[in-house]
C-alpha positions as CSV (number, residue, x, y, z in Angstrom):
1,X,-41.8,19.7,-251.5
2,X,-38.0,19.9,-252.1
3,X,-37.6,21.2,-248.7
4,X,-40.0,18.7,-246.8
5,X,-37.7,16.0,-248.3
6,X,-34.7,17.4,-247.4
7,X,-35.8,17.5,-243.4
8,X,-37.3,14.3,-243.5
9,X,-33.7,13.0,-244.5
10,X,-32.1,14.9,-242.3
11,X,-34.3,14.1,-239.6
12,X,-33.9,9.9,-240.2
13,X,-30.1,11.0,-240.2
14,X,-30.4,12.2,-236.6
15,X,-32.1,9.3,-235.8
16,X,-29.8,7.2,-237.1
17,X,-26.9,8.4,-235.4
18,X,-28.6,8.7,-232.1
19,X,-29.8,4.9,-231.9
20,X,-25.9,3.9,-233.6
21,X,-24.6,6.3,-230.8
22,X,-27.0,4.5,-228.1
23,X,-26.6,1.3,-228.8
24,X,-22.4,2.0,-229.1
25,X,-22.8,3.5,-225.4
26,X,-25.0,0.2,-224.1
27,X,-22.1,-2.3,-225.5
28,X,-19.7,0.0,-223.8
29,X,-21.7,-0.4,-220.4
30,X,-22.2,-3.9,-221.9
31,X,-18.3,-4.8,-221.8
32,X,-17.6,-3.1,-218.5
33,X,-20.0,-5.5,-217.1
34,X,-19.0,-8.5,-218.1
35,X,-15.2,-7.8,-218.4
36,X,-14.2,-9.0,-214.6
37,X,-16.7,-12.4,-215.3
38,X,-14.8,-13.2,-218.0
39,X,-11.4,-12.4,-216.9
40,X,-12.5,-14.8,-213.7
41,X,-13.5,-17.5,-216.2
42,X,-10.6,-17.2,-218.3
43,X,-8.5,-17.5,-215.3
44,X,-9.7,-20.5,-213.6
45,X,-9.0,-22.3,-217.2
46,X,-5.4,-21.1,-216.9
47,X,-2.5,-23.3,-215.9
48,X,0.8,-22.8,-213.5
49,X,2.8,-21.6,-216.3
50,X,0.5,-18.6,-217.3
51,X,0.9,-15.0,-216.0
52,X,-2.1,-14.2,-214.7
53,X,-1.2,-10.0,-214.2
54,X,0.2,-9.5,-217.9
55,X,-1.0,-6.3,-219.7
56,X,-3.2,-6.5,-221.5
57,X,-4.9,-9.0,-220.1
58,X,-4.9,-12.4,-221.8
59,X,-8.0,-13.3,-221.8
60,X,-7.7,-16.5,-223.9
61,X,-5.6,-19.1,-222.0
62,X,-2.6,-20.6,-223.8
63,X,-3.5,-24.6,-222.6
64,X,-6.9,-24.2,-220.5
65,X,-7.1,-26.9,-218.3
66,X,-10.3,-28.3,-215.7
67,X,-7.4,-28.9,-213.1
68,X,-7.9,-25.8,-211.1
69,X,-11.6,-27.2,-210.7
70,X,-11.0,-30.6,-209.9
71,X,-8.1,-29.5,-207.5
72,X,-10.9,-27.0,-205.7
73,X,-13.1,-29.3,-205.3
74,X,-11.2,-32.2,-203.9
75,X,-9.2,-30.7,-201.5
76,X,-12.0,-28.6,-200.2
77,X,-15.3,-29.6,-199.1
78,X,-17.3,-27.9,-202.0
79,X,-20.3,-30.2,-202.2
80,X,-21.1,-30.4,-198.5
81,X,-21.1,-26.3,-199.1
82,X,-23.6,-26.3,-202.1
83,X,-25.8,-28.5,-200.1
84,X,-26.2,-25.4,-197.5
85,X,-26.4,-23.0,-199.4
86,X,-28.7,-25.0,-201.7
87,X,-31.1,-25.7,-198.8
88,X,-30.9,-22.4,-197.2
89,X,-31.9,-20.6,-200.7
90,X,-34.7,-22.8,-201.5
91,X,-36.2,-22.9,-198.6
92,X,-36.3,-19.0,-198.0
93,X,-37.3,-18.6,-201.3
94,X,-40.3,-20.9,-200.4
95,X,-41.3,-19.0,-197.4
96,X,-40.5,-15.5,-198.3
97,X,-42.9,-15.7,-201.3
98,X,-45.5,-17.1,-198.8
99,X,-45.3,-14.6,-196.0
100,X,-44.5,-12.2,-198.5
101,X,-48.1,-12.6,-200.7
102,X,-50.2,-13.2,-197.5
103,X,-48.8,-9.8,-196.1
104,X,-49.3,-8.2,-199.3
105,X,-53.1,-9.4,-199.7
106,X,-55.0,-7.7,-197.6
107,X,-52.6,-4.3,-197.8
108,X,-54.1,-5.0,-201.6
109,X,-57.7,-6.2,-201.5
110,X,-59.2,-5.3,-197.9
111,X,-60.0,-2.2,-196.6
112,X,-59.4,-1.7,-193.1
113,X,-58.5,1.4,-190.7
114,X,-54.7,2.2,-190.7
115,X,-54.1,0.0,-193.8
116,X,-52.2,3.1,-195.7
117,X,-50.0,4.1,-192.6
118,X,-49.1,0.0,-192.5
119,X,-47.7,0.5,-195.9
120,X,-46.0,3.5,-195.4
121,X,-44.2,2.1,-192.0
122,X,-43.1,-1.2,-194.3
123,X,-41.7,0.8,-197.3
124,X,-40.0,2.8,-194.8
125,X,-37.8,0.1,-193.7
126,X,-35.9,-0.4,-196.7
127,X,-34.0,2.8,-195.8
128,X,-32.7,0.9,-193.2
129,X,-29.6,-0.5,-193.7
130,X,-29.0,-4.4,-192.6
131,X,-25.5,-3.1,-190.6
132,X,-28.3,-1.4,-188.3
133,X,-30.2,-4.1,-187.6
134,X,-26.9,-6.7,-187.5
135,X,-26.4,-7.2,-183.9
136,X,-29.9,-7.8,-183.1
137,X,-30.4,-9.8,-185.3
138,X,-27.9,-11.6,-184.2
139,X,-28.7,-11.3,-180.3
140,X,-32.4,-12.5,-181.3
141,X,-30.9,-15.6,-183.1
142,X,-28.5,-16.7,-180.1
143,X,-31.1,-16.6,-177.9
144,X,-33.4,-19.0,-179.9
145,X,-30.9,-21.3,-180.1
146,X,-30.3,-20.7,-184.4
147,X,-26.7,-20.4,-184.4
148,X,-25.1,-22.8,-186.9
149,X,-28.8,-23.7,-188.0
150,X,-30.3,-23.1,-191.4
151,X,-33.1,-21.3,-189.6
152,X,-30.8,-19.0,-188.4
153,X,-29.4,-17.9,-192.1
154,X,-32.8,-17.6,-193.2
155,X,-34.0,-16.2,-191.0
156,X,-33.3,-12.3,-192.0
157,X,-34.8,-13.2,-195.3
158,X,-38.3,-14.8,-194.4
159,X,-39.6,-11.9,-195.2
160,X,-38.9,-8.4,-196.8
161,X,-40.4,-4.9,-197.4
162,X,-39.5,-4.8,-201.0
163,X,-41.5,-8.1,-201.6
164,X,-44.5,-7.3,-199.7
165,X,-44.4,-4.3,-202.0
166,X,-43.9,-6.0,-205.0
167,X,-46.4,-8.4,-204.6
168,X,-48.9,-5.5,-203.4
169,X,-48.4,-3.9,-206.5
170,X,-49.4,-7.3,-208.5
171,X,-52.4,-7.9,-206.4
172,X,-53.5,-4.5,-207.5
173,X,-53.4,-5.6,-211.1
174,X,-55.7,-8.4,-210.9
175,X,-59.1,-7.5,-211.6
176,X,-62.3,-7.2,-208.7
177,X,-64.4,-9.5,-211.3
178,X,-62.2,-12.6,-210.6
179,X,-62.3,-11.9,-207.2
180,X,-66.1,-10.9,-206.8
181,X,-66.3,-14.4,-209.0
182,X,-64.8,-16.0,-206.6
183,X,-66.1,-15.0,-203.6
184,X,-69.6,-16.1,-205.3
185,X,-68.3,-19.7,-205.1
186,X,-68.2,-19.8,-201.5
187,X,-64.5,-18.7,-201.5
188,X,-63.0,-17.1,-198.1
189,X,-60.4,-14.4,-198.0
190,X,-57.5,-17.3,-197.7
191,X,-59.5,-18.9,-200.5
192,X,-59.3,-15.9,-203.0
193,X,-56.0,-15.7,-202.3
194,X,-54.8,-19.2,-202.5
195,X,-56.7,-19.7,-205.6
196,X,-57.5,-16.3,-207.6
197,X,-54.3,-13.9,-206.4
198,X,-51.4,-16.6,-206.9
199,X,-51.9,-18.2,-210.2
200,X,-53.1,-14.1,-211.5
201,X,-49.4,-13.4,-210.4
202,X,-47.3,-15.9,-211.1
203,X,-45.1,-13.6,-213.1
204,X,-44.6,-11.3,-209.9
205,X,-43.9,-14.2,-207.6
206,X,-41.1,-15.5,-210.2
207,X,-39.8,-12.5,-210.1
208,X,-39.2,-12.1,-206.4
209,X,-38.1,-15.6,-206.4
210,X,-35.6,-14.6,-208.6
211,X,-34.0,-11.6,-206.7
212,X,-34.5,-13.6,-203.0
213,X,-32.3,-16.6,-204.2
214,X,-29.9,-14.7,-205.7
215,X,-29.6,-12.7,-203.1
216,X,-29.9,-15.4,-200.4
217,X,-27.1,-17.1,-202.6
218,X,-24.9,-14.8,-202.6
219,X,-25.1,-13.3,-198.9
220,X,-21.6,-13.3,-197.0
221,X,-22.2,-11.0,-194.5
222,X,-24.5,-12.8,-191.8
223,X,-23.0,-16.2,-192.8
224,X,-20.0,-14.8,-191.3
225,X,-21.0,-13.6,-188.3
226,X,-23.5,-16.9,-187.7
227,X,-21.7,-19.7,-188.2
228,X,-18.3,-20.6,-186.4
229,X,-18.4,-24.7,-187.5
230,X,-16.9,-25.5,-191.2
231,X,-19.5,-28.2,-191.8
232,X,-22.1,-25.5,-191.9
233,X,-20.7,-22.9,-194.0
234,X,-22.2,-21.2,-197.1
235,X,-20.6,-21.5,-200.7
236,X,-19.4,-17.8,-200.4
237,X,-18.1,-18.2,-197.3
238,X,-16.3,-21.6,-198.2
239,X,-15.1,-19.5,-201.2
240,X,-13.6,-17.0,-199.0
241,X,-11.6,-19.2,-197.3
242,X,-9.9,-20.5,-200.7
243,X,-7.7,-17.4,-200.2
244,X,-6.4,-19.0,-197.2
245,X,-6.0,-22.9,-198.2
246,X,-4.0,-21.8,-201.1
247,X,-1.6,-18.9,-200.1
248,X,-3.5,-16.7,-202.6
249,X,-3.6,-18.8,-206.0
250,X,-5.9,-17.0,-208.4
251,X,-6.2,-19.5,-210.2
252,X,-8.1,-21.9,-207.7
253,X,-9.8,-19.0,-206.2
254,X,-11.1,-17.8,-209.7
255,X,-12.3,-21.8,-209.8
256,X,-14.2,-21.7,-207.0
257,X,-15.6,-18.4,-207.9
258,X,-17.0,-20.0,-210.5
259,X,-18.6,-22.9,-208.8
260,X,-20.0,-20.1,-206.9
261,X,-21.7,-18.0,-209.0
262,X,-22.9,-20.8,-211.4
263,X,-26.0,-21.7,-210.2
264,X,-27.2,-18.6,-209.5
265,X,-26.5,-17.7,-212.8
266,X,-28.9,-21.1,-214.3
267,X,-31.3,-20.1,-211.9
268,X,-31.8,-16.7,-213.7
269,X,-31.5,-18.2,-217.0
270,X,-33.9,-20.6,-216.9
271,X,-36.4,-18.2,-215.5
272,X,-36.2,-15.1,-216.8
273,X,-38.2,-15.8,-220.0
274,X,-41.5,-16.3,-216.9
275,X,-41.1,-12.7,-216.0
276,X,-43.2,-11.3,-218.1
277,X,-46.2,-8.6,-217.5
278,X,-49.3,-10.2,-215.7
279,X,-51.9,-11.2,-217.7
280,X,-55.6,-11.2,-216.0
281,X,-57.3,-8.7,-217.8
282,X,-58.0,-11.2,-220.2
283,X,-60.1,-13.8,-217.9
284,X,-62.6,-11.1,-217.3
285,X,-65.3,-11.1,-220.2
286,X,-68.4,-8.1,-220.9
C-alpha cells in the first residue's frame, strides 16, 4: 500500500513538472511572438527625443505621444488607402467563400466519374508557389484591361485550393438526413446547398473568411507589381512607401504599421469566438 502511494506521488510530481515545464516553454514561444508587435507599438508612441536602438530595449516610452499618428496620417493619404484595401478584402472575401463552397459541393455530396482525380489535381496546386504563377498572372490581367482595378488585386484570390478543401471537408460533416430531408421538399442541388450546406457550416466559412482577409490584407507582393498610380495603392504598399516620405523615421513608420495591421487584427478578434466545431449532428433525430 505504502509503495502504491509512494508512485502515485511521484507520478503527480512528474506531471507536475511536465505541464509547469510546458506551459514555461509556450510563454517562451509566447514572448518571442509578440515581442517585435510590441516593440512596434511602443515605438510609434515614442517621441523625437527617445532613442529608439538603446539596449535593452525600452519598451515603455518616456512621454508617449499620438503625434507620430496624426503626423502619418495627414501628410500621407492613409484614408484613401484603407478604402482600397478595405474594398478589395471584402469583396474577395465575399466571392472566394462563394466560389469556394459551390466548388467544394459537389467534390462533397455528388458522385460523379473523375471526381477523386479533380481533388487530387486541386490539392496539388498548393505546392505551387505564387512566384510561378506571377507573370501570368500578370500577362492575363493586362490583357483584360485590370491593371490599377480592384478586379485586378482580387483577382488571384477569387478562389483557392486550400478553401475548396476546407469547405469540402465541412460539407462532409453534415449529415445525408438533412440533405435527403431536403431534397424531399422539392429542393435542387443549388437548393441543398444554398439552404442545408451553408447555414450547417457556418463555422467553416468564418473560418476561411478569416484567413482570406487577412491574407488579402496583408498582400504586398502583387499590389506591387499591379498598380503604378498612388490613388490606387494598398495600405501595405502605402506603408512601404513611409520609408521613403520620411528618410527612414521609425517612428512614423512604426505608426503606420500600426494603422496597418489594426484592422486585421479586430477582424480576428471579433470573430474568432464563431470558429468553433460544426454542429449538425444534432438536427438529425432517431
Amino acid at each position: 500500500m505504502a509503495i502504491a502511494i509512494a508512485l502515485r506521488r511521484r507520478l503527480l510530481k512528474w506531471r507536475y513538472w511536465r505541464t509547469l515545464l510546458l506551459y514555461l516553454g509556450l510563454l517562451a514561444i509566447a514572448v518571442v511572438m509578440v515581442f517585435p508587435m510590441v516593440w512596434l507599438f511602443s515605438t510609434s508612441l515614442k517621441g523625437s527625443g527617445e532613442n529608439l536602438l538603446a539596449s535593452p530595449p525600452q519598451l515603455i516610452p518616456q512621454s508617449p505621444t499620438l503625434a507620430n499618428y496624426q503626423k502619418v496620417w495627414q501628410t500621407n493619404p492613409l484614408g484613401q488607402y484603407f478604402v482600397n484595401s478595405t474594398v478589395v478584402a471584402v469583396l474577395t472575401v465575399l466571392l472566394n467563400l462563394l466560389i469556394c463552397s459551390l466548388a467544394a459541393y459537389p467534390l462533397a455530396r455528388l458522385n460523379f466519374l473523375g471526381r477523386d482525380v479533380i481533388l487530387a489535381l486541386i490539392v496539388a496546386t498548393i505546392m505551387i508557389p505564387f512566384q510561378v504563377v506571377m507573370i501570368p498572372l500578370y500577362l492575363l490581367a493586362v490583357n483584360l484591361g485590370l491593371r490599377n482595378t480592384y478586379l485586378g488585386l482580387m483577382l488571384p484570390y477569387l478562389a483557392s485550393a486550400f478553401g475548396i478543401f476546407l469547405m469540402r471537408q465541412a460539407f462532409q460533416t453534415v449529415p445525408k438526413e438533412l440533405e435527403e430531408a431536403a431534397r424531399l421538399d422539392g429542393c435542387s442541388d443549388l437548393g441543398v446547398w444554398w439552404n442545408v450546406m451553408i447555414p450547417a457550416t457556418q463555422p467553416a466559412l468564418i473560418t476561411l473568411g478569416i484567413f482570406v482577409f487577412i491574407g488579402t490584407w496583408s498582400e504586398f507582393l502583387w499590389p506591387l507589381i499591379l498598380l503604378d498610380r498612388p490613388e490606387r495603392y494598398t495600405l501595405p504598399l502605402g506603408v512601404a512607401r513611409l520609408s521613403g516620405s520620411f528618410s527612414l523615421d521609425w517612428r512614423l513608420i512604426a505608426a503606420g504599421s500600426i494603422l496597418s495591421v489594426l484592422p486585421a487584427i479586430v477582424v480576428f478578434v471579433l470573430l474568432q469566438r464563431y470558429v468553433i466545431p460544426t454542429q449538425t449532428a444534432s438536427g438529425v433525430k432517431g
